[in-house]
N, C-alpha and C positions, 0 to 999 in steps of 0.2 A: 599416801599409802605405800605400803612396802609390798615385797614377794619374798616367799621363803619355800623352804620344802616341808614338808609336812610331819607329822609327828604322830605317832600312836593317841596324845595328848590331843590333838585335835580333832580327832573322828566325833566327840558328840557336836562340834561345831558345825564339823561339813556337812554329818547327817541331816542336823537342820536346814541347812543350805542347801543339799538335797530333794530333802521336803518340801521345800519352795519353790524350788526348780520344778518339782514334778507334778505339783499343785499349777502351777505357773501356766505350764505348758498344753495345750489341745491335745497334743499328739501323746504325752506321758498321765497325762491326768485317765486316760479311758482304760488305764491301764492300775490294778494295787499297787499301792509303793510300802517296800518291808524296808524298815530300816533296821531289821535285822540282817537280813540280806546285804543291805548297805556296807553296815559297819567291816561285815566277812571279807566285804570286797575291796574294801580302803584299808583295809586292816593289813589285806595280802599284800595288797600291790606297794603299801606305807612300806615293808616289808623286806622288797622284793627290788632286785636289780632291775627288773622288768617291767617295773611300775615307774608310773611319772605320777606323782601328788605332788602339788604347790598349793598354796593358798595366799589369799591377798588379805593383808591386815592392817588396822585403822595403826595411826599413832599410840594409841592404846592399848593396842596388841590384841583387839577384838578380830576374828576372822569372819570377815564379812563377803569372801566370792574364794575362788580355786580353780584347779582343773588335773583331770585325774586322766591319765593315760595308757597305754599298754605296748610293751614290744611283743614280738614273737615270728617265728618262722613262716612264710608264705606259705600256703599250702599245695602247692607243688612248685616249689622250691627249698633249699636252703640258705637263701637268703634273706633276711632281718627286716618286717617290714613296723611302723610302729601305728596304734590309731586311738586318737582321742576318744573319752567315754562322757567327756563332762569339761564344757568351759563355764560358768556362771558365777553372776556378782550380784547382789542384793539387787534391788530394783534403785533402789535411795545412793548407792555406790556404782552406778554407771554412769559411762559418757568421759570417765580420765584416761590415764592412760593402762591402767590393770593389767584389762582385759590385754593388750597389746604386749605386754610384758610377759603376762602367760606364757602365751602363746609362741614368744619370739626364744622364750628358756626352753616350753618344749622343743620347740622346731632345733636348738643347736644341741637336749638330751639325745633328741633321735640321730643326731648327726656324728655326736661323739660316741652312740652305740655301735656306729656304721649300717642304720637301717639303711636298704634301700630305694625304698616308698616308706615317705611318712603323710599321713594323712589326717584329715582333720573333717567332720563332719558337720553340719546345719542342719539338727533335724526335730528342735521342739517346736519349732512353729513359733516362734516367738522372734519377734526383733531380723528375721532371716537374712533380708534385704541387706540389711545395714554393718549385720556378721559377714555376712559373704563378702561383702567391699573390706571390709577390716582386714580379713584373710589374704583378701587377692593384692591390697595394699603391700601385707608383710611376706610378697611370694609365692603364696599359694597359689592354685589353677586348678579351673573345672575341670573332673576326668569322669563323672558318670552321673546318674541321678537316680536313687533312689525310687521305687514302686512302693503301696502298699494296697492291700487289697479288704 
């Protein structure tokens, strides 16, 4: 499977990707999922110097996982920080190396932006354990944890 950056052409792919992702998940399932809202937001960020889209695609150029991300100003700072919105890969297309590729393209977009926190989240409840070791493999480190109520 390959990695590429994303294309206006691929948003009904991701949105489905999306869908399953949020179907998927404990923590996004209790919640609507518009894939109208979706599109708006892959659409900007597809867009946008300040968006990170990639997607992950078979040999046959089916998009079967991605990960969509964000830069922007600290909020009491001026400095550049970036944060993941979406890592995920069909269920049937996990366990290679994708997911790690993603992630390793983001981590050097945020680097070439000159963020200076880039961050990455764990938060569908799904597979947790096993993302978090991925992450902490390719550099990453715990810096807080997440409440909800």
């Amino acid at each position: 499977m390959g990695i590429r950056q994303a294309t206006l052409d691929d948003l009904p792919a991701l949105i489905n990707l999306g869908e399953l992702m949020h179907s998927e998940s404990p923590r996004f399932s209790s919640i609507t999922f518009s894939p109208v809202r979706l599109g708006h937001t892959l659409a900007a960020l597809v867009q946008s110097p300040m968006g990170f889209v990639w997607v992950t695609e078979t040999e046959a150029g089916e998009v079967v996982g991605g990960m969509v991300a964000t830069a922007f100003q600290h909020w009491a700072s001026d400095d550049l920080m970036t944060t993941d919105l979406a890592l995920f890969l069909a269920p049937e297309h996990r366990g290679g190396t994708a997911a790690a590729r993603l992630a390793r393209k983001y981590h050097q977009w945020a680097r070439d932006l000159g963020a200076k926190l880039i961050q990455q989240g764990v938060t569908t409840g799904v597979h947790t354990d096993q993302t978090v070791q991925l992450l902490e493999r390719l550099g990453m480190k715990r810096c807080g944890v997440i409440l909800e109520a």
